[in-house]
OpenMM code with the backbone's topology and positions (N, CA, C; nanometers):
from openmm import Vec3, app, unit

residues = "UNK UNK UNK UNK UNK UNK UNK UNK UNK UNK UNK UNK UNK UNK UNK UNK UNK UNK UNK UNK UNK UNK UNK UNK UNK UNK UNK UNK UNK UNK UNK UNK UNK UNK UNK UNK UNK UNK UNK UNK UNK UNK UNK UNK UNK UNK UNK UNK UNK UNK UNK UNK UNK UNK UNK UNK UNK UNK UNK UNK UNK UNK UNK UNK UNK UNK UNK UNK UNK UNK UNK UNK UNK UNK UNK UNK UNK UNK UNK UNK UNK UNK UNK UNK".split()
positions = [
    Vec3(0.4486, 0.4401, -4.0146),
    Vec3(0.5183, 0.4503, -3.8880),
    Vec3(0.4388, 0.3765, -3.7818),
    Vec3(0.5316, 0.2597, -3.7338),
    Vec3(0.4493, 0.1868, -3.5909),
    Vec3(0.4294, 0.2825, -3.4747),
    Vec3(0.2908, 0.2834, -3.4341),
    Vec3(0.2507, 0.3335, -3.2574),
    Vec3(0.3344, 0.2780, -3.1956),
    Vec3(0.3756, 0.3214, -3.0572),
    Vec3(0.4305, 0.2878, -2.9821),
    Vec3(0.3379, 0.3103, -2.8546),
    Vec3(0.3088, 0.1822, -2.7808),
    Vec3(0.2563, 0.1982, -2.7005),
    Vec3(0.3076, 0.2501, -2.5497),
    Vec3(0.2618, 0.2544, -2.4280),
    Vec3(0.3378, 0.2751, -2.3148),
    Vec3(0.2766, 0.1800, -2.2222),
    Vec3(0.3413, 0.0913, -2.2057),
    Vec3(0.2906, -0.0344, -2.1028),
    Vec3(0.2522, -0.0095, -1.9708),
    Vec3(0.3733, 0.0936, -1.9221),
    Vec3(0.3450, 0.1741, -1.7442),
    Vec3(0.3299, 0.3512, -1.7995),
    Vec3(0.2181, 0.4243, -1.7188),
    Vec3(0.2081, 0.5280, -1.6960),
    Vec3(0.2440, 0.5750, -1.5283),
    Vec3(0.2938, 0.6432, -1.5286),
    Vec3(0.3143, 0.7250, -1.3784),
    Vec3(0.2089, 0.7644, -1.3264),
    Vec3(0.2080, 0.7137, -1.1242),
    Vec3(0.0933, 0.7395, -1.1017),
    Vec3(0.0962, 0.8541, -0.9768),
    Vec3(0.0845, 0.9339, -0.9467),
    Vec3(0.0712, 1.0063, -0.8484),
    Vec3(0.0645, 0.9961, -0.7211),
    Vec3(0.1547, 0.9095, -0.5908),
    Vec3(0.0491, 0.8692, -0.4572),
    Vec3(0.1066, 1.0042, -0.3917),
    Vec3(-0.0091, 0.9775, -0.2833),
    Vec3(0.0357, 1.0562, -0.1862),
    Vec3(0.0921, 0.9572, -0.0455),
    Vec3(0.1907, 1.0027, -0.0038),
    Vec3(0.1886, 0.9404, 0.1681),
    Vec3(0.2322, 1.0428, 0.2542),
    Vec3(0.1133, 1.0560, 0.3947),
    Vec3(0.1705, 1.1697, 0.4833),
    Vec3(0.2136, 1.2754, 0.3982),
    Vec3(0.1583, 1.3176, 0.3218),
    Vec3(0.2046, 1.4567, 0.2758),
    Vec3(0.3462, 1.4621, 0.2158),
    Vec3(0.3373, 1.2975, 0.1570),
    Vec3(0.4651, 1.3270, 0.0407),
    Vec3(0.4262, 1.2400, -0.0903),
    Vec3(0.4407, 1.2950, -0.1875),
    Vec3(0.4354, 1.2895, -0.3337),
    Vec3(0.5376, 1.1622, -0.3787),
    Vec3(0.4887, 1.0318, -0.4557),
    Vec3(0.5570, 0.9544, -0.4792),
    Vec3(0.4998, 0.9115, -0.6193),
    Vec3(0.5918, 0.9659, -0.7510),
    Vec3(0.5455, 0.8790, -0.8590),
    Vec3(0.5867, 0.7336, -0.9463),
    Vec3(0.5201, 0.6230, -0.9351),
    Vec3(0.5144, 0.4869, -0.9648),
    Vec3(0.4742, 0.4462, -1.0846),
    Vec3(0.5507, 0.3524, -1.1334),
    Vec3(0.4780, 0.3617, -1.2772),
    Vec3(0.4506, 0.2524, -1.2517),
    Vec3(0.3085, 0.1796, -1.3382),
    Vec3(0.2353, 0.0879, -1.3615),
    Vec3(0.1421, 0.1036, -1.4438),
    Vec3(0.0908, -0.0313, -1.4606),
    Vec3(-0.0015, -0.0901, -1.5733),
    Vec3(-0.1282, -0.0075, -1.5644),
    Vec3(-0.1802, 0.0463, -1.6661),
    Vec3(-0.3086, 0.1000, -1.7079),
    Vec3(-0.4154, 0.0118, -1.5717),
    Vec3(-0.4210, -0.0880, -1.6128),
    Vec3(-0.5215, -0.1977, -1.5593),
    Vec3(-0.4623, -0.2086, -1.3349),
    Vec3(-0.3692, -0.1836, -1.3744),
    Vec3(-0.3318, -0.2118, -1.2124),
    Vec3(-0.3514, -0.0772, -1.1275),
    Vec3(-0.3796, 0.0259, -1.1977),
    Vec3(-0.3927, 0.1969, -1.1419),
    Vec3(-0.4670, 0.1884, -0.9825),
    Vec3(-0.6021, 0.1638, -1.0448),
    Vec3(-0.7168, 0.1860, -0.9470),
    Vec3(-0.6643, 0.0968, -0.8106),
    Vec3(-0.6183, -0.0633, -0.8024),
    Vec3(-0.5762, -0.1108, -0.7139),
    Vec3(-0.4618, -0.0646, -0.6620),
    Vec3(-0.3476, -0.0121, -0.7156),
    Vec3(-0.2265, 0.0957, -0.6906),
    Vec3(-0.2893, 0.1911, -0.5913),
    Vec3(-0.3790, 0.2773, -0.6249),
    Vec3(-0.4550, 0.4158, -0.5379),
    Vec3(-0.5144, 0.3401, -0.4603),
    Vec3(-0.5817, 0.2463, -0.4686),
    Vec3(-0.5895, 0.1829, -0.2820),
    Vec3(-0.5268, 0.1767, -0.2038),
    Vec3(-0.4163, 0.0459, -0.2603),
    Vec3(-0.3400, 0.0420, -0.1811),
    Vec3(-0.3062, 0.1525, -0.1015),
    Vec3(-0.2585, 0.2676, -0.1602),
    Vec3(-0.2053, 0.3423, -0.1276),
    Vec3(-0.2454, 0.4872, -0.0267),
    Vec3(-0.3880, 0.4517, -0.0345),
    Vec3(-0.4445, 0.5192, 0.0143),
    Vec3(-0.4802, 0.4681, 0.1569),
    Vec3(-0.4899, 0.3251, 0.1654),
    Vec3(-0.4895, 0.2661, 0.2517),
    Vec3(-0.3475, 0.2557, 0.3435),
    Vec3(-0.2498, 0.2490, 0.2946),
    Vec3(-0.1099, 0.2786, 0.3390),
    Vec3(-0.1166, 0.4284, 0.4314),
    Vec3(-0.1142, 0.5120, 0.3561),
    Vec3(-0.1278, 0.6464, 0.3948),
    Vec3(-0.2450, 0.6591, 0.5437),
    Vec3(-0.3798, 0.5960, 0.5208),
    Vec3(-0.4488, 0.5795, 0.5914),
    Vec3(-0.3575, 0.5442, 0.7579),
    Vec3(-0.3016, 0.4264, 0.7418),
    Vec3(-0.2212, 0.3591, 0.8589),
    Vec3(-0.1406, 0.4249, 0.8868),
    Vec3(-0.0373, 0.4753, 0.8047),
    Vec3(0.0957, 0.5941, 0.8616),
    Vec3(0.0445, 0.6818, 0.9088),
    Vec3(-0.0856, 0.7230, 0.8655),
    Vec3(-0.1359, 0.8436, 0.9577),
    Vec3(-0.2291, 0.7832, 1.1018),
    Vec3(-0.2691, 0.7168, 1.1219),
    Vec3(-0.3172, 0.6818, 1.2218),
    Vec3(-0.1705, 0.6234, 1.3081),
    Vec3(-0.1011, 0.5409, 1.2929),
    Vec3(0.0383, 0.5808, 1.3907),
    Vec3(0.0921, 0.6719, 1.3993),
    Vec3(0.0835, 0.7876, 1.2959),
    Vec3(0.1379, 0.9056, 1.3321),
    Vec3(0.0892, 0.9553, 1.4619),
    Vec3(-0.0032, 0.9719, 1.4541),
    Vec3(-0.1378, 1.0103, 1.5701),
    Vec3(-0.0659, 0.9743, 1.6773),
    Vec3(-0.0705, 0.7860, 1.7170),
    Vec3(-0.0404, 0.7326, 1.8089),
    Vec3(0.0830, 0.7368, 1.8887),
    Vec3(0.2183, 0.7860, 1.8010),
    Vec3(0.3265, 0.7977, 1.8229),
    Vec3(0.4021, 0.9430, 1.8927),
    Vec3(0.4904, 0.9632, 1.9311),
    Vec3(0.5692, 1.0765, 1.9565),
    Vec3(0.6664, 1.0746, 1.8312),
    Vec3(0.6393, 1.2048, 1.7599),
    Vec3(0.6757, 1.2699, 1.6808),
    Vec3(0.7751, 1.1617, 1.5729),
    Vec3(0.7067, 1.0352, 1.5253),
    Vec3(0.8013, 0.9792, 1.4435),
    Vec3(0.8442, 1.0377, 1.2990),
    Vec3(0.9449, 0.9884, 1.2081),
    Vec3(1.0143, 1.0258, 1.1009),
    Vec3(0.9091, 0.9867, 0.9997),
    Vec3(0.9421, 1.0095, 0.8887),
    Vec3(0.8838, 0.9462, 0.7584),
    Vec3(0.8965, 0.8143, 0.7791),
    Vec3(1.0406, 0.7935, 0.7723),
    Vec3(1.0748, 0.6340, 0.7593),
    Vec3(1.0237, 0.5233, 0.8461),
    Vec3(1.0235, 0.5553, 0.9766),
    Vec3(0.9785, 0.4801, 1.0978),
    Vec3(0.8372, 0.4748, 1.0701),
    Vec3(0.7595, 0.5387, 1.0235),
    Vec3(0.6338, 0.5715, 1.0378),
    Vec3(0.5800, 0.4375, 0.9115),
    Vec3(0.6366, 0.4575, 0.7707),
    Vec3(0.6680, 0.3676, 0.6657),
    Vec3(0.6788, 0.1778, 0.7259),
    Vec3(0.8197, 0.1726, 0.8206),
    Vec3(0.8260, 0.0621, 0.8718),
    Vec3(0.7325, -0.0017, 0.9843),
    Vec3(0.6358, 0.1030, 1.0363),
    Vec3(0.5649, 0.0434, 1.1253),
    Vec3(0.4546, 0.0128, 1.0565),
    Vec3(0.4147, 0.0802, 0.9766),
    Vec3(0.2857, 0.0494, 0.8679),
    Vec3(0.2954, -0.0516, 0.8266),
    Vec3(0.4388, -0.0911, 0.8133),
    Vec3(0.4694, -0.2476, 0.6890),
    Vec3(0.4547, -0.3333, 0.7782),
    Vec3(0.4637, -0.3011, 0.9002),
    Vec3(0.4825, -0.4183, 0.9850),
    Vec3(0.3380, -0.4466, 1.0494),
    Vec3(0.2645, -0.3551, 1.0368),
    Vec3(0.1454, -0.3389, 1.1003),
    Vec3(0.0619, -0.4388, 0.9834),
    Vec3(0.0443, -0.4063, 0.8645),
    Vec3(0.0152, -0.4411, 0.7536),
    Vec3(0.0322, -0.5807, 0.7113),
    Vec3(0.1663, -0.6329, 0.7295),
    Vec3(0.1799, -0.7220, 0.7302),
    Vec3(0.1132, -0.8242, 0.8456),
    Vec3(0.1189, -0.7753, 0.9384),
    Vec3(0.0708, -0.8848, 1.0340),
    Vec3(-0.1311, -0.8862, 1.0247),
    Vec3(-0.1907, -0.7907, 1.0033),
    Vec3(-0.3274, -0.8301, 0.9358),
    Vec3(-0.2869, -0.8999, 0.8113),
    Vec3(-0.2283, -0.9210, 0.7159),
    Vec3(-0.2312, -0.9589, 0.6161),
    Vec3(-0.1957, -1.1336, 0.6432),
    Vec3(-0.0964, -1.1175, 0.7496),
    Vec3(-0.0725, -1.3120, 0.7730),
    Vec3(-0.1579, -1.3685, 0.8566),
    Vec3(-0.2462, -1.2725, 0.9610),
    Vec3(-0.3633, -1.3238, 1.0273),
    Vec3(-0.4682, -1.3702, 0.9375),
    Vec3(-0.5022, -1.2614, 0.7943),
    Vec3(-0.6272, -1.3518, 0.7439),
    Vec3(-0.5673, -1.4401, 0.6749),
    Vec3(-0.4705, -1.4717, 0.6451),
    Vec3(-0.4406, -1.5420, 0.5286),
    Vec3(-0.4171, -1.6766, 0.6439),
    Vec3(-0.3826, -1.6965, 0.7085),
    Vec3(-0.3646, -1.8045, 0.8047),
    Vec3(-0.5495, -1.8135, 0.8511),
    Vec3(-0.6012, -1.7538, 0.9040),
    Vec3(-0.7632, -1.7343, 0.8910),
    Vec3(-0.8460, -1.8193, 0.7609),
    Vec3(-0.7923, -1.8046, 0.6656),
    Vec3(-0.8280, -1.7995, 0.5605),
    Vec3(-0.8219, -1.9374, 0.5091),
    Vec3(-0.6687, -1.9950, 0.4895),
    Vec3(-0.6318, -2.1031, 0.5181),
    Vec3(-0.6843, -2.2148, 0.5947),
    Vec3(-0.6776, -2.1731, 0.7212),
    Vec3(-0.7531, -2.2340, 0.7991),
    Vec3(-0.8912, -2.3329, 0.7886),
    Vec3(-0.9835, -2.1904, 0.7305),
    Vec3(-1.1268, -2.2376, 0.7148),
    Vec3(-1.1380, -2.3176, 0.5795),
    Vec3(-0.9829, -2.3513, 0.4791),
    Vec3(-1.0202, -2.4606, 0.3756),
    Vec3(-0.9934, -2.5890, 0.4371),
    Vec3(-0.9454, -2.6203, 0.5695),
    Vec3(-0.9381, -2.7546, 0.6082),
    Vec3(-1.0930, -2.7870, 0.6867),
    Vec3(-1.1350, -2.6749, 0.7159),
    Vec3(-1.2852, -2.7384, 0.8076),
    Vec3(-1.3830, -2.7256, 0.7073),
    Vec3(-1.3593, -2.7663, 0.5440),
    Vec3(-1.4708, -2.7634, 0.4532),
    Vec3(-1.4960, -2.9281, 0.4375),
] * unit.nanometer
topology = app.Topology()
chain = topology.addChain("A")
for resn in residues:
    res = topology.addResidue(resn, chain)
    for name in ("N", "CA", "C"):
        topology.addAtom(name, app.Element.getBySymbol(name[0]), res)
């Protein structure tokens, strides 16, 4: 009888105090729980900042927040391969 392997296992996140399970690669886990922890990190620090936002709003400002460090270094980043 052939093993059968399982390519994605389910992973546990947390955000703001809600439970979300994701499946992925053995090998991609540990970077998954960053991320995600780092996510969570930001929704909760706008939580802070905000009047009483939703889950969802809280979600879209993170992405948006997130995103825009993410196109600053990468334009940053970019950048410093033309002044080599």
């Amino acid at each position: 009888m052939a093993e059968t392997t399982n390519a994605s296992e389910p992973v546990a996140l947390r955000l703001v105090d809600r439970e979300f399970l994701i499946a992925c690669a053995p090998e991609e886990r540990e970077g998954l729980l960053e991320a995600a922890s780092y996510l969570d990190r930001k929704m909760r620090e706008l939580r802070a900042n905000a009047k009483a936002p939703g889950f969802d709003r809280l979600a879209v400002l993170a992405a948006i927040s997130i995103t825009h460090e993410f196109l600053g270094l990468r334009k940053q980043h970019d950048g410093s391969d033309h002044n080599v």
